[in-house]
ZADO-1210 file (C-alpha; in nm, 4 decimals, padded with zeros to 6 digits):
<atoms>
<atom x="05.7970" y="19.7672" z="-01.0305" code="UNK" pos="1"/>
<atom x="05.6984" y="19.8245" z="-00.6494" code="UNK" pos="2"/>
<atom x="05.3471" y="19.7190" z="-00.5305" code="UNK" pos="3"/>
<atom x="05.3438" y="20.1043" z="-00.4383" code="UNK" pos="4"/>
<atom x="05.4587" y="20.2109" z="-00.7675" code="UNK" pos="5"/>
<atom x="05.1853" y="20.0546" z="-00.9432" code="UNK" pos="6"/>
<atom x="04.9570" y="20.2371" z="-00.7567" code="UNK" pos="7"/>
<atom x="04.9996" y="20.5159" z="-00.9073" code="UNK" pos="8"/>
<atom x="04.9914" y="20.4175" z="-01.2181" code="UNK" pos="9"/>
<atom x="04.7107" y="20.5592" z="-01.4646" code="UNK" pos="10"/>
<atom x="04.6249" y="20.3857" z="-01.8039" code="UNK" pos="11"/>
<atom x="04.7754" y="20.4924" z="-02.0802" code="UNK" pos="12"/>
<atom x="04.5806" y="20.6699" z="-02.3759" code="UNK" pos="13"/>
<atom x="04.5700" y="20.3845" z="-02.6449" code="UNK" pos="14"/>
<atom x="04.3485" y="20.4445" z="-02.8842" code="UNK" pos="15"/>
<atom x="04.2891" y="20.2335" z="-03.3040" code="UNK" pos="16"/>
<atom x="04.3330" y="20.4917" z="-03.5325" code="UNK" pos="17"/>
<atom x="04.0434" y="20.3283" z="-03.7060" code="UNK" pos="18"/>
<atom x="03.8611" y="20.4770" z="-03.3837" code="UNK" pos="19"/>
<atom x="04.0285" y="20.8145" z="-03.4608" code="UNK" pos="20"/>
<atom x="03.7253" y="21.0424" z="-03.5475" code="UNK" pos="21"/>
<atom x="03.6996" y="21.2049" z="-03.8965" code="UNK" pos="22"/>
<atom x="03.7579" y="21.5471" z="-03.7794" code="UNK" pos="23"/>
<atom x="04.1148" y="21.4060" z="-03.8280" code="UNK" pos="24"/>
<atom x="04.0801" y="21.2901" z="-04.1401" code="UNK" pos="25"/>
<atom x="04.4179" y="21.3707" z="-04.3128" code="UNK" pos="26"/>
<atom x="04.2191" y="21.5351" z="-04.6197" code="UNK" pos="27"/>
<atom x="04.0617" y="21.7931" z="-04.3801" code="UNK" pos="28"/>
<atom x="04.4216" y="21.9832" z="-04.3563" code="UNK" pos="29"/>
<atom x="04.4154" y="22.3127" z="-04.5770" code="UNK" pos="30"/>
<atom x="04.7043" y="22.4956" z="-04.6829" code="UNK" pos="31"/>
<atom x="04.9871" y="22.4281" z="-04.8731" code="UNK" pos="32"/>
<atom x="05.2375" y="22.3693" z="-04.5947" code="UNK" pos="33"/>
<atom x="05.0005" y="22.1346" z="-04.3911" code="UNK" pos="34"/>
<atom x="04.9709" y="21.9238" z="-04.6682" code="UNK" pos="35"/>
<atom x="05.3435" y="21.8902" z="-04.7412" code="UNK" pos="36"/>
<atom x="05.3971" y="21.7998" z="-04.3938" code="UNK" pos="37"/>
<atom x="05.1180" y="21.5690" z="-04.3310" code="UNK" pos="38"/>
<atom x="05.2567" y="21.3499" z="-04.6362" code="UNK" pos="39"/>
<atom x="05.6066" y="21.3877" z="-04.4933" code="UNK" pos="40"/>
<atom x="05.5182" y="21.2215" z="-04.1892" code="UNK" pos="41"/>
<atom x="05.2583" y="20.9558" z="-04.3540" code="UNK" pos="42"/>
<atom x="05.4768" y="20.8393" z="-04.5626" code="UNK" pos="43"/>
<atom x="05.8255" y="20.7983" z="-04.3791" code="UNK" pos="44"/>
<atom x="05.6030" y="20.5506" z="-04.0723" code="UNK" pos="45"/>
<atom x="05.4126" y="20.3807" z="-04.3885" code="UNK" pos="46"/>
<atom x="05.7542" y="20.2909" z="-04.5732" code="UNK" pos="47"/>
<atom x="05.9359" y="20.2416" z="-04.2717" code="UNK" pos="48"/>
<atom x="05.6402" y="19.9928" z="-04.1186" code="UNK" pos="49"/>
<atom x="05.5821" y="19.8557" z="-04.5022" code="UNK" pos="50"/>
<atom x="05.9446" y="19.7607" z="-04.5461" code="UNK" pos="51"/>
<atom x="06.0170" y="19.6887" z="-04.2164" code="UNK" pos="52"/>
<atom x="06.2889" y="19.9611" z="-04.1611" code="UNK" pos="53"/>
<atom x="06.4020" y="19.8980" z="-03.7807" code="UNK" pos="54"/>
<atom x="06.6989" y="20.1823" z="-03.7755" code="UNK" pos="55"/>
<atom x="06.5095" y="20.4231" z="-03.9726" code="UNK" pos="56"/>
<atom x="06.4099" y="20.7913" z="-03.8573" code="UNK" pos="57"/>
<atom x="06.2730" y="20.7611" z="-03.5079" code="UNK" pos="58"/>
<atom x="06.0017" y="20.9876" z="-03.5419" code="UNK" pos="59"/>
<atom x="05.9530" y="21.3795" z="-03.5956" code="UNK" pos="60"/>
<atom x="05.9140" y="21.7154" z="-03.3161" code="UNK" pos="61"/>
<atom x="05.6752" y="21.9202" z="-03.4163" code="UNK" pos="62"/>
<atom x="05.7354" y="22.2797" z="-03.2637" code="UNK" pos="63"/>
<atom x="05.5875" y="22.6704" z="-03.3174" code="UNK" pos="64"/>
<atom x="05.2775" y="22.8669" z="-03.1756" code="UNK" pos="65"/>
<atom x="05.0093" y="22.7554" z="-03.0068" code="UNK" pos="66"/>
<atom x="04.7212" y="22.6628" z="-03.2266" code="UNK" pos="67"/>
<atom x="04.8995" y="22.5474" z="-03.5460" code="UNK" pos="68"/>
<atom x="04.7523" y="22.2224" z="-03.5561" code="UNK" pos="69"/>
<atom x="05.0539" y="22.0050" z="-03.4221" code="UNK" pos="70"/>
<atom x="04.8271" y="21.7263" z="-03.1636" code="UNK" pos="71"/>
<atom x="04.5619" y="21.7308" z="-03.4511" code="UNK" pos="72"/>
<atom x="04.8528" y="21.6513" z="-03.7389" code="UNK" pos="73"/>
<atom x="04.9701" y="21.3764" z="-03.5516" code="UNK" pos="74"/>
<atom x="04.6183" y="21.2437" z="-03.4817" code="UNK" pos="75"/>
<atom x="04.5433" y="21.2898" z="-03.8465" code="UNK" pos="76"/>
<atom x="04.8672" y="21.0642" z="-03.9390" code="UNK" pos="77"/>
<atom x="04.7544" y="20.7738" z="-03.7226" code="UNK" pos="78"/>
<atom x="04.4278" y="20.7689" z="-03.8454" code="UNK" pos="79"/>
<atom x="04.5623" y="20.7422" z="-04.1833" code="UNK" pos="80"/>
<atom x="04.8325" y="20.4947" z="-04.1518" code="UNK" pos="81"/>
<atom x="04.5052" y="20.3092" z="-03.9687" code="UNK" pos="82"/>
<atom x="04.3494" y="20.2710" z="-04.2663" code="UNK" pos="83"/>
<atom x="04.6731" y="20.1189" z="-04.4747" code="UNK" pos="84"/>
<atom x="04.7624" y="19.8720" z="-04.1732" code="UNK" pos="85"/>
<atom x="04.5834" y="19.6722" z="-03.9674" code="UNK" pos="86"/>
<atom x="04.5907" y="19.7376" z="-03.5969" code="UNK" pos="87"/>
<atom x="04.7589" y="20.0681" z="-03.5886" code="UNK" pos="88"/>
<atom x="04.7525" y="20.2339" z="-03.2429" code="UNK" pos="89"/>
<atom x="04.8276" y="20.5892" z="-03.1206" code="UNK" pos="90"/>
<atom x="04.9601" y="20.5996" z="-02.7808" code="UNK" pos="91"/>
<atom x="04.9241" y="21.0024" z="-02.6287" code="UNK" pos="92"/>
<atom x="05.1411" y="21.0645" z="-02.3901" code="UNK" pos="93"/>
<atom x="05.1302" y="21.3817" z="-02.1264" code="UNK" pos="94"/>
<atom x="05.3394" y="21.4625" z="-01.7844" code="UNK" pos="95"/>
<atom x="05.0764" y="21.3030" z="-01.5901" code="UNK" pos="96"/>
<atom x="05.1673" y="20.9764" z="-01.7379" code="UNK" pos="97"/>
<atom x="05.5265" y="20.9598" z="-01.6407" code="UNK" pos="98"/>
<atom x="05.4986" y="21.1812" z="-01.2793" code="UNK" pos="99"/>
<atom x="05.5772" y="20.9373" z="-01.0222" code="UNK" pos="100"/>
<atom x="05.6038" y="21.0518" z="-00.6593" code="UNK" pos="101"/>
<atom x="05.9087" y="20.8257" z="-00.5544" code="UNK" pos="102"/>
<atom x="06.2460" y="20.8878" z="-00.6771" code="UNK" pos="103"/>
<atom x="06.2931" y="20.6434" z="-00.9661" code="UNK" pos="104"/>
<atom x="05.9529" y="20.5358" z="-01.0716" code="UNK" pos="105"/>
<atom x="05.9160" y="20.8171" z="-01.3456" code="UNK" pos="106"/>
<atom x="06.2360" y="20.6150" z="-01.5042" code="UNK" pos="107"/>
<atom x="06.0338" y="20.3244" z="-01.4654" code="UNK" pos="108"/>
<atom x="05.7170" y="20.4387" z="-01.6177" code="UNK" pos="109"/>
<atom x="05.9345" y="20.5425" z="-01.9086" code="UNK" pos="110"/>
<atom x="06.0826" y="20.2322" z="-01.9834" code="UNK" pos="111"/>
<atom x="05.7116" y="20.0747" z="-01.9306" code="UNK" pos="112"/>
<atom x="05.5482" y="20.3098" z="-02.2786" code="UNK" pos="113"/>
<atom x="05.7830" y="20.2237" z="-02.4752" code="UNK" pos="114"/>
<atom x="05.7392" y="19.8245" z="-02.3727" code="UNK" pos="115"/>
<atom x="05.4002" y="19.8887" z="-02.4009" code="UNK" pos="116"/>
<atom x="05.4560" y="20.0206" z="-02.7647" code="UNK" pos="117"/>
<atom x="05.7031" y="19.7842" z="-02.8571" code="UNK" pos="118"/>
<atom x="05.4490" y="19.4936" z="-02.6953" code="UNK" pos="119"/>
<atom x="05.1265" y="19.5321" z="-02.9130" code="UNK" pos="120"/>
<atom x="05.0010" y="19.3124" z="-03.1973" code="UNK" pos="121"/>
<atom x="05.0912" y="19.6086" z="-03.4811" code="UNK" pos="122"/>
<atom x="05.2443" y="19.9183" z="-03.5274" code="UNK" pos="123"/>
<atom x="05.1909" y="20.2346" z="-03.3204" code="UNK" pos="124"/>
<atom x="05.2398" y="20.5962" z="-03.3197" code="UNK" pos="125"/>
<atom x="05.3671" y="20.7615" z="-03.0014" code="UNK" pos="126"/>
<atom x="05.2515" y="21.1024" z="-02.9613" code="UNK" pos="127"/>
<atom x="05.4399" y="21.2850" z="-02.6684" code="UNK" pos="128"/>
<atom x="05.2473" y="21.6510" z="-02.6421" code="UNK" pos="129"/>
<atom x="05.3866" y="21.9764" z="-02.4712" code="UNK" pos="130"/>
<atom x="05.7024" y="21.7784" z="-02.4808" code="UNK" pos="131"/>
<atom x="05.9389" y="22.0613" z="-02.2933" code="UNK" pos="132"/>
<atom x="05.6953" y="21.9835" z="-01.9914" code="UNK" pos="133"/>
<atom x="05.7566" y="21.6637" z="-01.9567" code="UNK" pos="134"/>
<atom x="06.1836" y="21.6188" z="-02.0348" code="UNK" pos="135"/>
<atom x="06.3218" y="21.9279" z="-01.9655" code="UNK" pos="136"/>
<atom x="06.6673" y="22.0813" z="-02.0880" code="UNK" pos="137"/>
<atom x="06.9500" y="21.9482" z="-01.9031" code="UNK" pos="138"/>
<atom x="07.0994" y="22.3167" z="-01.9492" code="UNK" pos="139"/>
<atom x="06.8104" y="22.4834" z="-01.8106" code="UNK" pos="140"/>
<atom x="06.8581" y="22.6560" z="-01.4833" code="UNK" pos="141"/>
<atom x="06.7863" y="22.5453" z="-01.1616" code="UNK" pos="142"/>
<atom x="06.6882" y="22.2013" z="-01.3433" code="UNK" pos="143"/>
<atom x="06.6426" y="21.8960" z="-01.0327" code="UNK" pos="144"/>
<atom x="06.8886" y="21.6068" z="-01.0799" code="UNK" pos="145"/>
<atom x="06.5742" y="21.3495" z="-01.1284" code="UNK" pos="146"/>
<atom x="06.5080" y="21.5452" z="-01.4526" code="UNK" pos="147"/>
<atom x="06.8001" y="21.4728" z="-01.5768" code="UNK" pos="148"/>
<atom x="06.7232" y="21.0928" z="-01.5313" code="UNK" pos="149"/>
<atom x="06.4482" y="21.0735" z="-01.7155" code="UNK" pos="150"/>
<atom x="06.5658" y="21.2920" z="-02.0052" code="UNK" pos="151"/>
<atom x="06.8349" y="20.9806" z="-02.0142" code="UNK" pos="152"/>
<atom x="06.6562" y="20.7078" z="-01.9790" code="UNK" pos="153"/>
<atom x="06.4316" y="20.8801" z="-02.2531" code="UNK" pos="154"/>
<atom x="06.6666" y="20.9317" z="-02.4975" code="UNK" pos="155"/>
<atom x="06.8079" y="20.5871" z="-02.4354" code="UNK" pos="156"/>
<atom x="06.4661" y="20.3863" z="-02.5529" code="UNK" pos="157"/>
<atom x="06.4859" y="20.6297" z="-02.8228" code="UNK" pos="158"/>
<atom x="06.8067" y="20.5298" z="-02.9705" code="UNK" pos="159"/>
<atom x="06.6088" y="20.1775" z="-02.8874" code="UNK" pos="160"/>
<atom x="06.3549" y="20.2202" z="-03.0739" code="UNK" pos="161"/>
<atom x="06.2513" y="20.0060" z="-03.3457" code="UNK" pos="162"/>
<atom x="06.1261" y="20.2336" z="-03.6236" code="UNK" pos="163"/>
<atom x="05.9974" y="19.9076" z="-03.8568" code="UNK" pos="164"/>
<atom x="05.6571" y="19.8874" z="-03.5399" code="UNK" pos="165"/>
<atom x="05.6766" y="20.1946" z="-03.3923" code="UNK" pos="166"/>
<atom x="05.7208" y="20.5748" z="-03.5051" code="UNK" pos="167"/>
<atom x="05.7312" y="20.8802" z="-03.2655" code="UNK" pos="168"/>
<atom x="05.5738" y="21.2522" z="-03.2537" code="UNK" pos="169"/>
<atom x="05.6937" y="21.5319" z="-02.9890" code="UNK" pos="170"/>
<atom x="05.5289" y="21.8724" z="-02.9607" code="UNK" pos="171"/>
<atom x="05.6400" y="22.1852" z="-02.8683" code="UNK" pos="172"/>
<atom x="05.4765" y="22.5512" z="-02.8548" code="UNK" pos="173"/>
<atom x="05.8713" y="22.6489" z="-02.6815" code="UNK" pos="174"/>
<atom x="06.1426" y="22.4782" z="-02.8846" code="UNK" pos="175"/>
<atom x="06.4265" y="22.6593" z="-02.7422" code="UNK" pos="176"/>
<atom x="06.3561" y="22.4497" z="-02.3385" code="UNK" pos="177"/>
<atom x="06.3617" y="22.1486" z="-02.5319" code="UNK" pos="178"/>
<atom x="06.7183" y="21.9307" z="-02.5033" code="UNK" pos="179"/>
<atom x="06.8723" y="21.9711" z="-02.7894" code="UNK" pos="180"/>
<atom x="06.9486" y="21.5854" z="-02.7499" code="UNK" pos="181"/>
<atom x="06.5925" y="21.5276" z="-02.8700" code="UNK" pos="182"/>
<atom x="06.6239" y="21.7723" z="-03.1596" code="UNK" pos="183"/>
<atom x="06.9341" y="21.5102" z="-03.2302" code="UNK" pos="184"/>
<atom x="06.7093" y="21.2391" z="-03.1992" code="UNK" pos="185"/>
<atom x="06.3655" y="21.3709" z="-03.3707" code="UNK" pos="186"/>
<atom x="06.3544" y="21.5623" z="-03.7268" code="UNK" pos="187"/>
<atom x="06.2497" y="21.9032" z="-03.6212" code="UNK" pos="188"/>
<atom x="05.9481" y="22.0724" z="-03.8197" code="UNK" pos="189"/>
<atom x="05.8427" y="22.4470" z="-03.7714" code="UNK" pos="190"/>
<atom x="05.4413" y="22.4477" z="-03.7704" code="UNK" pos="191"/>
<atom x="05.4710" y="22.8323" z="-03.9212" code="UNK" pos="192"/>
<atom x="05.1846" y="23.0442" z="-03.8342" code="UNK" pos="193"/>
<atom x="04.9078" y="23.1085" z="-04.0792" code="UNK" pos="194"/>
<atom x="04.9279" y="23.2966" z="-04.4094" code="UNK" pos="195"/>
<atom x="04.6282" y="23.5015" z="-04.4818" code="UNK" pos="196"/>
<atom x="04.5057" y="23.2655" z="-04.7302" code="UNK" pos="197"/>
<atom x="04.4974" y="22.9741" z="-04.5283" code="UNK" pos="198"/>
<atom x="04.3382" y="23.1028" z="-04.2240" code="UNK" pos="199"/>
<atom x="04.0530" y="23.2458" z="-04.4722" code="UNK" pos="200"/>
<atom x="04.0589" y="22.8723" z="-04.6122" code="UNK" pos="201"/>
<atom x="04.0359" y="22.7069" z="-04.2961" code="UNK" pos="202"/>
<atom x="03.7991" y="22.9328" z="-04.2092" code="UNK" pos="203"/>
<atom x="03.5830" y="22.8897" z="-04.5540" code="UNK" pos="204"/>
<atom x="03.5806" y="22.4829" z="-04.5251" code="UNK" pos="205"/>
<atom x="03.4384" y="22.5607" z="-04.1408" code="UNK" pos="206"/>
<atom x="03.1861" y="22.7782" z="-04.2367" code="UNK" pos="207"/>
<atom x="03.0655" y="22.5391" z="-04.4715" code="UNK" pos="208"/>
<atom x="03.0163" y="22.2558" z="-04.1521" code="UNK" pos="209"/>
<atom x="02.8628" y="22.4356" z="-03.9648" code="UNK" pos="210"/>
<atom x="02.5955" y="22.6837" z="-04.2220" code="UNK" pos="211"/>
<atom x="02.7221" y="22.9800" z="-04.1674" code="UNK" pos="212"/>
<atom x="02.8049" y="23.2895" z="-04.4231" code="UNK" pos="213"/>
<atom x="03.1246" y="23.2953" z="-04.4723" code="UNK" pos="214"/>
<atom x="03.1544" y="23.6739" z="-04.6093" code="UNK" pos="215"/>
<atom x="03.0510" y="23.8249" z="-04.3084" code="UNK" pos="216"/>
<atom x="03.3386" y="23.5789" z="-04.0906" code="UNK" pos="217"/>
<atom x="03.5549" y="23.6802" z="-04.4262" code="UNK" pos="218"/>
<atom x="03.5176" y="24.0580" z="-04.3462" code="UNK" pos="219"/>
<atom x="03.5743" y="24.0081" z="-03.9754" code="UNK" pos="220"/>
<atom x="03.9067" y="23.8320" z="-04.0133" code="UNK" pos="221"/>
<atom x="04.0551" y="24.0803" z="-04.2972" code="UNK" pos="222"/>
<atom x="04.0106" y="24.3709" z="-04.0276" code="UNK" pos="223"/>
<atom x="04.2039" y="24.1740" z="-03.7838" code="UNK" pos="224"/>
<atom x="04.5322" y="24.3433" z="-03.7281" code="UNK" pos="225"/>
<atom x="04.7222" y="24.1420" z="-03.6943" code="UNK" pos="226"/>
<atom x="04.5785" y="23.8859" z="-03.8837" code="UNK" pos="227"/>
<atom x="04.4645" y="23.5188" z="-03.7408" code="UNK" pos="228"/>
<atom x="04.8294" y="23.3322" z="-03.7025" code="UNK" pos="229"/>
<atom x="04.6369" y="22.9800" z="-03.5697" code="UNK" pos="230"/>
<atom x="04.3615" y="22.7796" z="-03.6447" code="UNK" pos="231"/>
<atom x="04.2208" y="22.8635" z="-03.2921" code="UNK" pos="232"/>
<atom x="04.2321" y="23.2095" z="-03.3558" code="UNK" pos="233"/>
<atom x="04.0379" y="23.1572" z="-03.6676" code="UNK" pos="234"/>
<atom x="03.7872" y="22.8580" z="-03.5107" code="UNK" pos="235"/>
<atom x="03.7041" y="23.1968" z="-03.2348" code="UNK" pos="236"/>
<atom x="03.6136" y="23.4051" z="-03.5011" code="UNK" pos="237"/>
<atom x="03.3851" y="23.1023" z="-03.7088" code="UNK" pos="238"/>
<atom x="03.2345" y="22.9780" z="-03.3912" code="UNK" pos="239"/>
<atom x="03.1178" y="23.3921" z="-03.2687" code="UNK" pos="240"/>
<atom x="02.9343" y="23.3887" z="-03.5775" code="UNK" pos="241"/>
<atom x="02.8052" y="23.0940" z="-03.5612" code="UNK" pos="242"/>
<atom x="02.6688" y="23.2041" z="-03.2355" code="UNK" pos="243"/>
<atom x="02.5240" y="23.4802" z="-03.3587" code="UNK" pos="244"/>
<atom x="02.3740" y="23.2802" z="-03.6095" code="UNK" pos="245"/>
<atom x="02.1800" y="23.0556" z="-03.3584" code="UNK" pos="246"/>
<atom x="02.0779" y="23.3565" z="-03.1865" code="UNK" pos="247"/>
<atom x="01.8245" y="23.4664" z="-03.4799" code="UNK" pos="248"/>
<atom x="01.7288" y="23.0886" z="-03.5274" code="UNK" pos="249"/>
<atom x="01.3812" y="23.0730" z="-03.5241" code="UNK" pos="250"/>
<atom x="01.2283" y="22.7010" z="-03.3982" code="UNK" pos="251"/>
<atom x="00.9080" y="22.6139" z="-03.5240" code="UNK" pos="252"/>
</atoms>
């Protein structure tokens, strides 16, 4: 890489998923579906790093509404394949990471992650958020040619990778911009929005954090219409109460 290029260049976010905080504990995930998919994902990197499975599936694309809990699901999975292997690292990845303001040097910085993946003492989990953002759709319109480069040289350290060290997570909240050559690449999962039961149990297990009566949060969100579809939408209501709450705190 250029003297230039380098110059540019911002450090990565590596962090141990022993250094993950507990909020992302994988046991803190409510709701039926969560669950399913949490283990999905746990346990295809765990075999896959366990029995050293270098062709296996390259990773998963997590797609649907805002709020759903994708980034936090994938944080959640690091952390806990952190506590099965030793030095277990999740790499986040954003637009800002791979922008580069010479022609080029976004390829570069491409190729550079995933070396810098594939290059550390253990395994690690590649989280690539709002992932539309960052490779568009080579059929979308009025798409720059220097897109298309780095969706290529993208999906070609995918088909690289070696699953047996590294696994990968993609996010979405607008599945249809994303290339469908990365839906070929990445097993696609629908984060559905919220049921009625699980927002009131997310909202029940928050409640219980933070001190606050849950009835009166419980009443709010049944005379939402619609109801909550997203853990945000739910955290609003929690949090307003919880407000509230501190409001009529009396200190001694």
């Amino acid at each position: 890489m250029s003297r230039r290029a380098k110059s540019f260049a911002k450090p990565l976010k590596v962090v141990n998923a022993t250094e993950i905080p507990e909020d992302y504990d994988i046991s803190r995930f409510v709701g039926e579906e969560y669950k399913r998919v949490s283990n999905l994902v746990f346990k295809t990197f765990y075999y896959q790093f366990r029995e050293g499975i270098r062709r296996g599936i390259r990773g998963f694309l997590f797609y649907g509404e805002p709020g759903t809990g994708k980034t936090s699901l994938a944080y959640a999975v690091a952390r806990e394949l952190g506590r099965k292997f030793r030095d277990v690292y999740l790499i986040a990845v954003d637009a800002s990471d791979i922008a580069r303001p010479l022609y080029g040097e976004s390829e570069m910085r491409i190729v550079e992650i995933f070396e810098e993946a594939r290059g550390l003492m253990g395994y690690a989990v590649m989280l690539f958020d709002d992932v539309e953002s960052i490779f568009m759709s080579r059929g979308r319109r009025g798409i720059e040619s220097w897109h298309i480069a780095q969706d290529n040289v993208f999906f070609h350290m995918l088909d690289e990778l070696d699953t047996s060290k590294v696994g990968v997570i993609a996010t979405t909240n607008w599945f249809k911009l994303v290339d469908k050559a990365l839906v070929d690449r990445l097993y696609p999962i629908e984060f559905k929005p919220l049921d009625l039961d699980t927002a009131l149990a997310i909202a029940e297990k928050r409640c219980r954090e933070l001190g606050v009566r849950f009835e009166k949060v419980k009443e709010e969100i049944l005379s939402i219409n619609p109801p909550p579809k997203s853990a945000r939408q739910v955290e609003r209501v929690v949090l307003k109460h919880y407000i509230q709450m501190l409001e009529r705190l009396e200190v001694a």
